[in-house]
FIGU-851209 format. One line per field, with one value per atom (N, C-alpha, C, O): residue number from 1; residue in three letters; atom name; x, y, z. Coordinates in Angstrom, 2 decimals, decimal comma, always signed. Example, Ala and Ser with C-alpha at 12.3 -4.5 7.8 and 13.67 -1.06 7.14 Angstrom:
BEGIN
k (1|1|1|1|2|2|2|2)
r (ALA|ALA|ALA|ALA|SER|SER|SER|SER)
a (N|CA|C|O|N|CA|C|O)
px (+13,19|+12,30|+13,20|+14,24|+12,85|+13,67|+12,90|+13,41)
py (-5,69|-4,50|-3,30|-3,32|-2,25|-1,06|+0,03|+1,14)
pz (+7,80|+7,80|+7,80|+8,46|+7,08|+7,14|+7,87|+8,04)
// end
This chain:
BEGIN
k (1|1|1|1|2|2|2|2|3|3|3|3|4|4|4|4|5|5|5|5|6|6|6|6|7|7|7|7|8|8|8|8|9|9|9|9|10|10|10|10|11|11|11|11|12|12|12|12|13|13|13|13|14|14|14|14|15|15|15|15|16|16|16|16|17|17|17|17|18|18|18|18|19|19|19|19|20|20|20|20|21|21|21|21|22|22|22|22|23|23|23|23|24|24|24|24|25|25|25|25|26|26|26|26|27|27|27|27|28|28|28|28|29|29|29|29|30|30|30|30|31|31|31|31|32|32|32|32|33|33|33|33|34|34|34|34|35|35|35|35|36|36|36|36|37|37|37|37|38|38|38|38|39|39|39|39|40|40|40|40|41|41|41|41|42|42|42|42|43|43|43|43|44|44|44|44|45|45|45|45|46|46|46|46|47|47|47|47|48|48|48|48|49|49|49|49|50|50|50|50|51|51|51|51|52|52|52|52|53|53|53|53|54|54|54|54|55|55|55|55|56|56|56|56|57|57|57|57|58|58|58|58|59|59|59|59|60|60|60|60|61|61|61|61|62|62|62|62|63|63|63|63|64|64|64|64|65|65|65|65|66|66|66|66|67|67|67|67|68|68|68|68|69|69|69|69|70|70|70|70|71|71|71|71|72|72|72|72|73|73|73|73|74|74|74|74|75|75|75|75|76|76|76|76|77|77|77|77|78|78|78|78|79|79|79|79|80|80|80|80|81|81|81|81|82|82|82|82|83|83|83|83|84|84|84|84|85|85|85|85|86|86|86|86|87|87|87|87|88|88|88|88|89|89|89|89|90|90|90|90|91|91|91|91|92|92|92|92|93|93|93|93|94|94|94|94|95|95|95|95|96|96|96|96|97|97|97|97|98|98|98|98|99|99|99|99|100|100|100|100|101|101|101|101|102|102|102|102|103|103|103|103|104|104|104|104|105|105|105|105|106|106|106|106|107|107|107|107|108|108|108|108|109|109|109|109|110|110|110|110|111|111|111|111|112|112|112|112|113|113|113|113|114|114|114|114|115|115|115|115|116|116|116|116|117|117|117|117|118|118|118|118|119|119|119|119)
r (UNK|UNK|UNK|UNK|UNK|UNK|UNK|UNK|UNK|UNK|UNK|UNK|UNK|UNK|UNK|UNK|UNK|UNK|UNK|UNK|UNK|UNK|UNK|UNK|UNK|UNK|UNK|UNK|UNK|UNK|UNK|UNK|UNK|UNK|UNK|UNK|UNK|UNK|UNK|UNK|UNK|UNK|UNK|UNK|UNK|UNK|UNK|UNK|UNK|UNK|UNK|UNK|UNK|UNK|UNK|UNK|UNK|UNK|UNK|UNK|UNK|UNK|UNK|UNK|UNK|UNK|UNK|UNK|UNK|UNK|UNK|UNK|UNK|UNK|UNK|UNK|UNK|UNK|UNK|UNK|UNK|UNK|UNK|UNK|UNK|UNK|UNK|UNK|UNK|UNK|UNK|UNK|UNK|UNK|UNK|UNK|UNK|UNK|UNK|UNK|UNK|UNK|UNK|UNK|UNK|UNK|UNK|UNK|UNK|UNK|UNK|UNK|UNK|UNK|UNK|UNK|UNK|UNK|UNK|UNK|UNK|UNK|UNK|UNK|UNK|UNK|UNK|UNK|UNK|UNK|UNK|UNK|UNK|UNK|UNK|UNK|UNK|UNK|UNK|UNK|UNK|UNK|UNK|UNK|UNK|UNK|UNK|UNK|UNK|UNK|UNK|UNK|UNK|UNK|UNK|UNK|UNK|UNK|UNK|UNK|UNK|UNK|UNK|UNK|UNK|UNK|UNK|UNK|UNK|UNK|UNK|UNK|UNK|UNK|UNK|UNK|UNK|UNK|UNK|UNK|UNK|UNK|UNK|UNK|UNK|UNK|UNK|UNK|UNK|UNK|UNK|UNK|UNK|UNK|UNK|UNK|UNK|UNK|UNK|UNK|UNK|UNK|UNK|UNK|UNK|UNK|UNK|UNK|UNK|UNK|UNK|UNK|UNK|UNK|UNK|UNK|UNK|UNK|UNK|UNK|UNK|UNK|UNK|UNK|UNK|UNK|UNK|UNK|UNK|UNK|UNK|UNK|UNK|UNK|UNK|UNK|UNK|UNK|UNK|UNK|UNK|UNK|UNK|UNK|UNK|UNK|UNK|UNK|UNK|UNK|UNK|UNK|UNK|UNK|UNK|UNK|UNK|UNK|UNK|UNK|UNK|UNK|UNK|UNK|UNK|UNK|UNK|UNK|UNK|UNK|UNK|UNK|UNK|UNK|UNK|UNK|UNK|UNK|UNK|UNK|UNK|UNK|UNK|UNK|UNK|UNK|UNK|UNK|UNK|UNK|UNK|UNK|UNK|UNK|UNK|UNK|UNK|UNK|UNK|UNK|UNK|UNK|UNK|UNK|UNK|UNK|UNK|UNK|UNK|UNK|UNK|UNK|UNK|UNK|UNK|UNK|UNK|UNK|UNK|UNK|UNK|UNK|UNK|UNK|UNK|UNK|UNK|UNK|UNK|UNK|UNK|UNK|UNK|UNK|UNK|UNK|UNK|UNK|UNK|UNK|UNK|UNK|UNK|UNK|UNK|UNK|UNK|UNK|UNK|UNK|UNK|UNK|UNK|UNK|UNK|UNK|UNK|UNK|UNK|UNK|UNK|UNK|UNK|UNK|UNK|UNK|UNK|UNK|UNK|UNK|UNK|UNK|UNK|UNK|UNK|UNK|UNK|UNK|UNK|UNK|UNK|UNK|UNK|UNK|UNK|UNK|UNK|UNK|UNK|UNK|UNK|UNK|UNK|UNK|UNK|UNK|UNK|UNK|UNK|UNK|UNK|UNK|UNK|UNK|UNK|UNK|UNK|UNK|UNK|UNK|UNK|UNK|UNK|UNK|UNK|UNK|UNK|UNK|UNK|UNK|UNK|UNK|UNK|UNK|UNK|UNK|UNK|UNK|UNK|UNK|UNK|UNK|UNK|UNK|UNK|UNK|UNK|UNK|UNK|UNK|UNK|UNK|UNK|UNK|UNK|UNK|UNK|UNK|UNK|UNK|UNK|UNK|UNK|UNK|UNK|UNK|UNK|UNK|UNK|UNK|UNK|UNK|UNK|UNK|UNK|UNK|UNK|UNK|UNK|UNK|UNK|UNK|UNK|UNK|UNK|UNK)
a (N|CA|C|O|N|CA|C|O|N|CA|C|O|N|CA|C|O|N|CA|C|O|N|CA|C|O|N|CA|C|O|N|CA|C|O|N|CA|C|O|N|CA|C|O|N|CA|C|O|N|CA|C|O|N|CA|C|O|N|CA|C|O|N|CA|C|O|N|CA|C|O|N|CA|C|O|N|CA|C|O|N|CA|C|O|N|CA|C|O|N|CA|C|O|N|CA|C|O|N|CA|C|O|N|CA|C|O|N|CA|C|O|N|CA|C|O|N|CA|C|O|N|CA|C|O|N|CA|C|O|N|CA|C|O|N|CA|C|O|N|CA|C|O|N|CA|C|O|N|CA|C|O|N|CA|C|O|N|CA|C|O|N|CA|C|O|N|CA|C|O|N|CA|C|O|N|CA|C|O|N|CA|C|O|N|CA|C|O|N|CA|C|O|N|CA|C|O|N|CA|C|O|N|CA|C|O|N|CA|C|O|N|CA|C|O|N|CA|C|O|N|CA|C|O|N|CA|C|O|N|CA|C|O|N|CA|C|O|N|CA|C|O|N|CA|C|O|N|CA|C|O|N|CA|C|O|N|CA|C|O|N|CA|C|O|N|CA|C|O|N|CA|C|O|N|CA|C|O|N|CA|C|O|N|CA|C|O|N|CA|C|O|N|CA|C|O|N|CA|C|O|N|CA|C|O|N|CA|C|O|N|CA|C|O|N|CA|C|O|N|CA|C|O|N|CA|C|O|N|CA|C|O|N|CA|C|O|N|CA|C|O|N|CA|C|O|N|CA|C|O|N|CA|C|O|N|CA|C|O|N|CA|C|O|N|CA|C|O|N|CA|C|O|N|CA|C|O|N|CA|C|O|N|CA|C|O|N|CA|C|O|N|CA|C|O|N|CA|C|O|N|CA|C|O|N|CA|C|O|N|CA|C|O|N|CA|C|O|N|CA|C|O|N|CA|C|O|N|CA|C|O|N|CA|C|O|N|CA|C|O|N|CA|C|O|N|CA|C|O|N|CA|C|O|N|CA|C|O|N|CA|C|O|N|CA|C|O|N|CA|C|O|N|CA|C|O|N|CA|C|O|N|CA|C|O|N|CA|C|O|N|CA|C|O|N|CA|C|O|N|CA|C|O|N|CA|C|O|N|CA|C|O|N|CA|C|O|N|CA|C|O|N|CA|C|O|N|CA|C|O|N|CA|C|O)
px (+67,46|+68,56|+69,83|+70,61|+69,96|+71,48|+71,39|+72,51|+70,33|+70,66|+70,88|+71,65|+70,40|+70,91|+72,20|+72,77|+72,90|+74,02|+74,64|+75,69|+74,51|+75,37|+74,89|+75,36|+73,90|+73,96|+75,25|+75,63|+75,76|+76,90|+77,90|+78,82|+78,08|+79,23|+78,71|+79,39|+77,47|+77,26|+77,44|+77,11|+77,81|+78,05|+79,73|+80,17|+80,60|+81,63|+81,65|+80,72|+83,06|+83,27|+82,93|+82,18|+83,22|+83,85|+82,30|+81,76|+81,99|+80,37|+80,82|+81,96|+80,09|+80,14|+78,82|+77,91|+78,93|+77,85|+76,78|+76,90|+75,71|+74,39|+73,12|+72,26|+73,29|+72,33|+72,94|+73,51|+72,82|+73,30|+71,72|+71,29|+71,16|+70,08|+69,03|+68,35|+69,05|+67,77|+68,13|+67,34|+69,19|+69,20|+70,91|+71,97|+70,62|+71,62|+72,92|+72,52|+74,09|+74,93|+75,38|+75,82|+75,45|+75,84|+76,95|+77,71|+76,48|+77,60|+78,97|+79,95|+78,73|+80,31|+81,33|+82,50|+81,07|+81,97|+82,56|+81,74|+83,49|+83,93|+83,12|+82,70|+82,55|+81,81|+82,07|+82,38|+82,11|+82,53|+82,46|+81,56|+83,51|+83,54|+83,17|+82,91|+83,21|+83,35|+83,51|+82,73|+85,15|+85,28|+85,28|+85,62|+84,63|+83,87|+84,82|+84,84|+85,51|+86,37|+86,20|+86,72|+85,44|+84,97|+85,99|+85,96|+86,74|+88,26|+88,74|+88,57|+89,12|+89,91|+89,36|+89,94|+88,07|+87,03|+87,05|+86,90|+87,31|+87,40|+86,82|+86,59|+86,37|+86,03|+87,03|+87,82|+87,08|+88,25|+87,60|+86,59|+88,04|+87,22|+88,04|+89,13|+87,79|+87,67|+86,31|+85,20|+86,61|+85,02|+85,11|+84,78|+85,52|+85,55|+86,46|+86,58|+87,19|+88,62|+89,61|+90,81|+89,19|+90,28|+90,06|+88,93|+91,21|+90,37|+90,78|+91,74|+89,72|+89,20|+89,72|+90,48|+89,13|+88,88|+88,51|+88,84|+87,57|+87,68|+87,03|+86,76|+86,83|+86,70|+85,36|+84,57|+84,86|+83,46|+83,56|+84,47|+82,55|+82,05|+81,66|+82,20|+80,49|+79,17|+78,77|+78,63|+78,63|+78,32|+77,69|+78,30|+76,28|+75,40|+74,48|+74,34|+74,10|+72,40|+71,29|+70,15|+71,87|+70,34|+71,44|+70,88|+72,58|+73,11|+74,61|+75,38|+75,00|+76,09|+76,29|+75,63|+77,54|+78,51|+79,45|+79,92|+80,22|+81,69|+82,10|+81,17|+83,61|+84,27|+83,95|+83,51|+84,65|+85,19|+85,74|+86,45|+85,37|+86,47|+87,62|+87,81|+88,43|+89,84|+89,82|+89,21|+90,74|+90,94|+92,25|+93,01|+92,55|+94,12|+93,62|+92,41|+94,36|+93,98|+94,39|+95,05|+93,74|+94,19|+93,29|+92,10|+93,98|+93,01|+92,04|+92,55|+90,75|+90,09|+89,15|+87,99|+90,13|+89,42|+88,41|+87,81|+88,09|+86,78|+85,55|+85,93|+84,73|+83,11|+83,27|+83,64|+82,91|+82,63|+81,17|+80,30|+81,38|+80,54|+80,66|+79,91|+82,21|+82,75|+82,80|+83,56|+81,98|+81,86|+80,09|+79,75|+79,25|+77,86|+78,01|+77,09|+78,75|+79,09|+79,83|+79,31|+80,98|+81,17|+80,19|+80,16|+79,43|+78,37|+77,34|+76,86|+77,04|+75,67|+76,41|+76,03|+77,66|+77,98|+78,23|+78,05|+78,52|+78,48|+77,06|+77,42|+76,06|+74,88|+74,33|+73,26|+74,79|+74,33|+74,43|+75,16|+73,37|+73,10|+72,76|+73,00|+72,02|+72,05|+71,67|+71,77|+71,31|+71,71|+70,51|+70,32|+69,94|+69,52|+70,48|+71,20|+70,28|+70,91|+69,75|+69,36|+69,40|+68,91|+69,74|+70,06|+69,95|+70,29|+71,91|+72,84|+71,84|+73,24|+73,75|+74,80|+72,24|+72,00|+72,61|+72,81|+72,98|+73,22|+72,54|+73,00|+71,55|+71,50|+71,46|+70,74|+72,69|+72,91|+71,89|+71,83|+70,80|+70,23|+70,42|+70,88|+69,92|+69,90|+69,18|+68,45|+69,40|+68,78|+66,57|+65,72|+66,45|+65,48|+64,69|+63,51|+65,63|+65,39|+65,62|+65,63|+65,86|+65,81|+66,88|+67,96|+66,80|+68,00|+68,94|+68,62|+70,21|+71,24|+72,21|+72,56|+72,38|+73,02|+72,88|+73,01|+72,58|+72,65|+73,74|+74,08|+74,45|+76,06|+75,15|+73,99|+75,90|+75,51|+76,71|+77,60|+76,73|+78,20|+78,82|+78,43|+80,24|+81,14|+81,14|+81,67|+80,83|+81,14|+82,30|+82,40)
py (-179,50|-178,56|-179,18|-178,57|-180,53|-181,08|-181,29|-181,30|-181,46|-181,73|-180,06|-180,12|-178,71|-177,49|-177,25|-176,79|-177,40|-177,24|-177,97|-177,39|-179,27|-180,01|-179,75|-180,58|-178,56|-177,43|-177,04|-177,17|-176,59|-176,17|-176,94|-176,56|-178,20|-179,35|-179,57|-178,96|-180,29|-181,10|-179,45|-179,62|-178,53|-177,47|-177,96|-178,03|-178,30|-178,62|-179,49|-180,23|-179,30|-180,23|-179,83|-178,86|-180,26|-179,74|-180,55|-181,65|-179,02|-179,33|-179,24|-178,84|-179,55|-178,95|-177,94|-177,75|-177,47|-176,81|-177,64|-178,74|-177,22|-177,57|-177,09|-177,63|-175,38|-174,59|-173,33|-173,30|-172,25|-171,03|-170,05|-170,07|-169,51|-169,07|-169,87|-169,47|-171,02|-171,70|-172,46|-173,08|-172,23|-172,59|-173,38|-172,87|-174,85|-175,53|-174,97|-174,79|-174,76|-174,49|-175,35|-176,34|-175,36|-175,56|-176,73|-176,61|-178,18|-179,21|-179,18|-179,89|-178,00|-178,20|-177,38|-177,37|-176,80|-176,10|-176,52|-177,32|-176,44|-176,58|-175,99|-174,90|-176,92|-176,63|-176,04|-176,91|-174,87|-174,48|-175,62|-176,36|-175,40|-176,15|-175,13|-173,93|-175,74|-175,08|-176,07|-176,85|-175,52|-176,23|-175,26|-174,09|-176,19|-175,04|-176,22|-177,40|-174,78|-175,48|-174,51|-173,39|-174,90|-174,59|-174,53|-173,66|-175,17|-175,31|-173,73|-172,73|-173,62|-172,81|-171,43|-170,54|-171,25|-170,50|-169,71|-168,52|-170,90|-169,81|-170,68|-171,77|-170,58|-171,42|-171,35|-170,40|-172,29|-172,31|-172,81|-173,48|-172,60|-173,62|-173,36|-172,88|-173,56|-173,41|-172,68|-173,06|-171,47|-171,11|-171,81|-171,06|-173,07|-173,32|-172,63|-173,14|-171,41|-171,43|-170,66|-170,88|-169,73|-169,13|-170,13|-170,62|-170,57|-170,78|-169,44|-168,68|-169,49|-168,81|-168,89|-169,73|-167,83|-168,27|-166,86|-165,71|-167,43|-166,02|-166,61|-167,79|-165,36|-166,18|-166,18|-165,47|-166,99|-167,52|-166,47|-166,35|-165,53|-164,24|-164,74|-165,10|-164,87|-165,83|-167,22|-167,40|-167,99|-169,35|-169,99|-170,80|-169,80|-170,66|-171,93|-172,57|-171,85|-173,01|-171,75|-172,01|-170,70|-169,76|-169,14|-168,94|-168,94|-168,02|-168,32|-168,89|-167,87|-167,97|-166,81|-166,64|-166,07|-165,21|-165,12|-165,35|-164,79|-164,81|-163,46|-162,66|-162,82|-161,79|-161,99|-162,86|-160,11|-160,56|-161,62|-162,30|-161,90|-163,57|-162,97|-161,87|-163,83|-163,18|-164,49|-165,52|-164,24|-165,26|-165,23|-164,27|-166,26|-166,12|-165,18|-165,06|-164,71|-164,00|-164,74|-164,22|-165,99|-166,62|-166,21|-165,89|-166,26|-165,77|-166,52|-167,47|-166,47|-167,59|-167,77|-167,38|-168,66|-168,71|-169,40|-169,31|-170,18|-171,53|-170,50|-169,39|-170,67|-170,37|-170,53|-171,51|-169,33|-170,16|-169,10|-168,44|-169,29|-168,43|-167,54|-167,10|-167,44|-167,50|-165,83|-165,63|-164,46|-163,69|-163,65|-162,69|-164,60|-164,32|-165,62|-165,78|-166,21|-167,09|-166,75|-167,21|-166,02|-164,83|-163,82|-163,44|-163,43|-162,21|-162,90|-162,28|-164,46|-165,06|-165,10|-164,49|-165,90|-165,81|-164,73|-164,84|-164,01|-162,86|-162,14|-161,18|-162,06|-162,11|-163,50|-163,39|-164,14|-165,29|-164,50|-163,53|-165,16|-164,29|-165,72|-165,94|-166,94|-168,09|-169,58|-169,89|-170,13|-171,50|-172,93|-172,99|-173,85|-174,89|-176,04|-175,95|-177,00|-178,23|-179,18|-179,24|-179,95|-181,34|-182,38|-182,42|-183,18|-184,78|-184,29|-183,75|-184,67|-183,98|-182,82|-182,54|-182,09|-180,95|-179,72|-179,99|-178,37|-177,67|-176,23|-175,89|-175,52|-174,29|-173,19|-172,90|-172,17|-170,85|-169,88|-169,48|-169,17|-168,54|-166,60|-166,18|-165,42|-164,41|-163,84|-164,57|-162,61|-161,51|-161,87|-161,88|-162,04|-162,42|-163,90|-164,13|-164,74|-166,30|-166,91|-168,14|-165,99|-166,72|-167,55|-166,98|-168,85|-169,86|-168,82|-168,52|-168,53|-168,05|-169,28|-169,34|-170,09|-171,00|-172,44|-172,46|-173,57|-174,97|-175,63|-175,68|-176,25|-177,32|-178,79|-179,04|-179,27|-180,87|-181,82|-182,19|-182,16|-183,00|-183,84|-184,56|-183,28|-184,28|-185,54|-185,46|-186,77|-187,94|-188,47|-189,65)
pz (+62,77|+62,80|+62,20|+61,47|+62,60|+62,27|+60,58|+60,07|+59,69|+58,54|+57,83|+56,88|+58,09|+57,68|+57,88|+56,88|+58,89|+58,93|+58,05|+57,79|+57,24|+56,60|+55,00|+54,22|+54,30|+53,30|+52,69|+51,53|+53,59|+52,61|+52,56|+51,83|+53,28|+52,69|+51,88|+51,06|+51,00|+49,87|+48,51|+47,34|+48,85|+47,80|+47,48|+46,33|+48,82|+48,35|+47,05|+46,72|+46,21|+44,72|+43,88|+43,98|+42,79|+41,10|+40,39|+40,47|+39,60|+39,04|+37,91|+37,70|+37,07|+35,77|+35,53|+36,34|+34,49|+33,48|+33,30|+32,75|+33,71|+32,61|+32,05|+31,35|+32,79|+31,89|+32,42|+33,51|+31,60|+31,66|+31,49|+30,34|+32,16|+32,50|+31,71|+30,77|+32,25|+31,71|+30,06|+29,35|+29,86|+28,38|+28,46|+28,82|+27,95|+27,71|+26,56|+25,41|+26,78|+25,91|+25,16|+25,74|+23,62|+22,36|+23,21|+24,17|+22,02|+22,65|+22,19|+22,43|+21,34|+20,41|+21,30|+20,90|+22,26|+23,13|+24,39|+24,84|+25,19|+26,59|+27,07|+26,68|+28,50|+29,40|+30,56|+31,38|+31,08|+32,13|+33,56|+33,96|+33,95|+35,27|+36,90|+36,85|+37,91|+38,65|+40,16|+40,72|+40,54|+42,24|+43,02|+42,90|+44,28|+45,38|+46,69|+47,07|+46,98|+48,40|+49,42|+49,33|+50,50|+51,63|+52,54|+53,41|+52,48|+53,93|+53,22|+53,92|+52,30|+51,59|+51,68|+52,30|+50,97|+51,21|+49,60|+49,30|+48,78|+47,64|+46,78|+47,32|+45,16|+43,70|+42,75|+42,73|+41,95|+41,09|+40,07|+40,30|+38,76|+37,65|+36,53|+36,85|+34,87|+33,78|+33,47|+33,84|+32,69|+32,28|+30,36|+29,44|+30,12|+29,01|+28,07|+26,95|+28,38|+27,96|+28,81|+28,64|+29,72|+30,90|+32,15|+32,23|+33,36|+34,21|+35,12|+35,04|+35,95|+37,05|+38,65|+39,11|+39,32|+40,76|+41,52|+41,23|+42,77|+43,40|+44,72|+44,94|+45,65|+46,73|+47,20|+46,59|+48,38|+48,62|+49,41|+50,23|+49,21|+50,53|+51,30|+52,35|+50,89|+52,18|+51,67|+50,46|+52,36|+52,54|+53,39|+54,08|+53,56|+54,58|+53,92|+52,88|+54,90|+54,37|+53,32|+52,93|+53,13|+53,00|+51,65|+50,57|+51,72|+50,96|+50,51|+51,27|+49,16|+48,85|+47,62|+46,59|+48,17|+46,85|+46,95|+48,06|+46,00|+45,38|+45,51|+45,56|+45,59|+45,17|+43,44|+42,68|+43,36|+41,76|+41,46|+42,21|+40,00|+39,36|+39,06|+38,54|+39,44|+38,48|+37,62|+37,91|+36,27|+35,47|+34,90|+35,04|+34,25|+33,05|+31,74|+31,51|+31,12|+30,21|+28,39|+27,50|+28,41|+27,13|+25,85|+25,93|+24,76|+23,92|+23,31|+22,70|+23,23|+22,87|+21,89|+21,77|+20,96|+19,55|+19,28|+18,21|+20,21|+19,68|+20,24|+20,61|+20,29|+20,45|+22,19|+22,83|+22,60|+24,04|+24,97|+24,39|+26,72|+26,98|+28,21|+29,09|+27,79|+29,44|+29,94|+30,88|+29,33|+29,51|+30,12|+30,81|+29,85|+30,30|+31,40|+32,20|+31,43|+32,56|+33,82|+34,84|+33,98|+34,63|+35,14|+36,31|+34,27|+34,54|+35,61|+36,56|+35,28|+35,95|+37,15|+38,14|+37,11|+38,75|+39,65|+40,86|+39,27|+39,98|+40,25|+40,93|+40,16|+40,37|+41,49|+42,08|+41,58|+42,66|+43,79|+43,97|+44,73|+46,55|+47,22|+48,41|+46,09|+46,84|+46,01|+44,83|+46,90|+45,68|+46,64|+47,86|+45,61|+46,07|+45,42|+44,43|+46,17|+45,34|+46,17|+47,34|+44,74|+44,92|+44,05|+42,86|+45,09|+44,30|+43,65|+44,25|+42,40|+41,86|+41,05|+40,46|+41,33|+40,93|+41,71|+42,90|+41,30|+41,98|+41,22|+40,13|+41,80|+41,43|+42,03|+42,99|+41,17|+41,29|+41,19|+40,02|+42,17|+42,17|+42,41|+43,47|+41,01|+41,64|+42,96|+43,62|+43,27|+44,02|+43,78|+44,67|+42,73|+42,69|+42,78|+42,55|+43,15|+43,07|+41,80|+41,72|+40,51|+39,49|+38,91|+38,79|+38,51|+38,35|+36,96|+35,81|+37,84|+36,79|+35,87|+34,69|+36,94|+36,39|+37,31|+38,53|+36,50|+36,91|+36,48|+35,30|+37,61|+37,53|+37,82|+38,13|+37,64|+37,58|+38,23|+37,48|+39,44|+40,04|+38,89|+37,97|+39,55|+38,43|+38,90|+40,01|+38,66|+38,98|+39,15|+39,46)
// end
């Protein structure tokens, strides 16, 4: 019992990007970030050119989602992916993490998006 409860601390902290439904994004771009603060109860990040934030709905050992994202509204000229990156998170209902892995799972289990701890 005592190691489930301690699930959603190791979600706490600032991940980065490392696959966007299964498929690594182009190295020539900013990588979306993403911090997850549990005291607070909300995420904050860069999606590689707006940053973000919105708040943590639910958060257990079994489950995790977000409100809408809100973001800055900058205009963004380089290549990026921060409209299907937005879209994946908002589709999350729950999430595994192994090791320094973290994955964002849909309604159907399927990995939407994998972060990788920032060191």
């Amino acid at each position: 019992m005592e190691k489930e409860k301690d699930t959603p601390l190791q979600i706490q902290g600032e991940w980065t990007l490392q696959t966007l439904r299964g498929v690594a994004p182009a190295t020539s771009i900013p990588l979306p970030s993403l911090q997850i603060d549990l005291k607070e109860n909300r995420m904050t990040g860069n999606s590689g050119c707006n940053n973000y934030f919105a708040s943590i709905e639910s958060c257990s050992s079994t489950t995790l989602s977000f409100s809408a994202i809100g973001a800055t509204r900058i205009l963004c000229l380089s290549e990026n992916i921060e409209s299907d990156y937005f879209q994946a998170l908002q589709e999350v209902t729950t999430y595994k993490i192994q090791e320094n892995s973290l994955s964002l799972l849909n309604e159907q289990g399927e990995e939407v998006v994998k972060m990788i701890k920032k060191q």
